[in-house]
N, C-alpha and C positions, 0 to 999 in steps of 0.2 A: 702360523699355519705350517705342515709339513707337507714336504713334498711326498705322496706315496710312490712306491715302488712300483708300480704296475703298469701300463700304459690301459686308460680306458677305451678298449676297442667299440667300434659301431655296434654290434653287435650285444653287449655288454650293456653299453649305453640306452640300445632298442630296449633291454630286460627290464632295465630300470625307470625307462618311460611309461613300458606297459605294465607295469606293478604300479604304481607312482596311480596310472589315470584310471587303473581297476580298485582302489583304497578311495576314489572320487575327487583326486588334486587335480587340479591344475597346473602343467610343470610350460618353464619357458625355460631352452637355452637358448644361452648369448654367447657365443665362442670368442674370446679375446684373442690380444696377440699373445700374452702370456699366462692367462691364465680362461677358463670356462666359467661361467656364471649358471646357477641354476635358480630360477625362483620360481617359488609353490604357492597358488592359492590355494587356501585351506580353509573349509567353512569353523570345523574345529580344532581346537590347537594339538601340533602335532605327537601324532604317538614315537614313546622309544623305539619302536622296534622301524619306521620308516629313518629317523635320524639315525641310528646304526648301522642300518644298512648303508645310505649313504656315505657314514663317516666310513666304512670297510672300504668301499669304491673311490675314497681319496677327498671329498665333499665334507668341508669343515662349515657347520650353522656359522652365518655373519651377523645377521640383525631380521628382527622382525617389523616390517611399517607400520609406524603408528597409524595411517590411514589406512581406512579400508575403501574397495572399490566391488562394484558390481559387474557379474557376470552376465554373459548374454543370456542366458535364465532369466536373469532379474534377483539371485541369489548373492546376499552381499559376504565376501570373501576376505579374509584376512591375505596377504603376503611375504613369507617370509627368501632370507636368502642363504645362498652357499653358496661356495667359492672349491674351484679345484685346479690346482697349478698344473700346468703343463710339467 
């Protein structure tokens, strides 16, 4: 992983939720001590153009869940994750 150069402002972070849940994901952050956690449910596997957005904004793909889980829908969703260092 590298650490990008940029600090991700609230703001930035807001742009990238609201794309994220207008594409129909599911996004959770988890703020560490050292680093933020992002995880996406996604009905279908994800497009390039959402993984490079994130990867610009410092969000390196970790791993996808082999299990999948259901949404309050009742719509069963894949999981995957990213990681962005402090």
């Amino acid at each position: 992983m590298h650490k990008p150069n940029t600090k991700l402002g609230p703001a930035i972070m807001a742009g990238i939720l609201d794309m994220l849940a207008r594409h129909g994901y599911e996004a959770e952050l988890k703020p560490g001590q050292f680093h933020m956690d992002l995880n996406l449910g996604h009905i279908q596997p994800l497009s390039p153009e959402i993984i490079g957005i994130l990867r610009e904004n410092g969000f390196e793909y970790c791993f996808l869940d082999k299990a999948t889980y259901t949404d309050a829908n009742g719509t069963i969703r894949c999981r995957s994750h990213f990681r962005r260092p402090y």
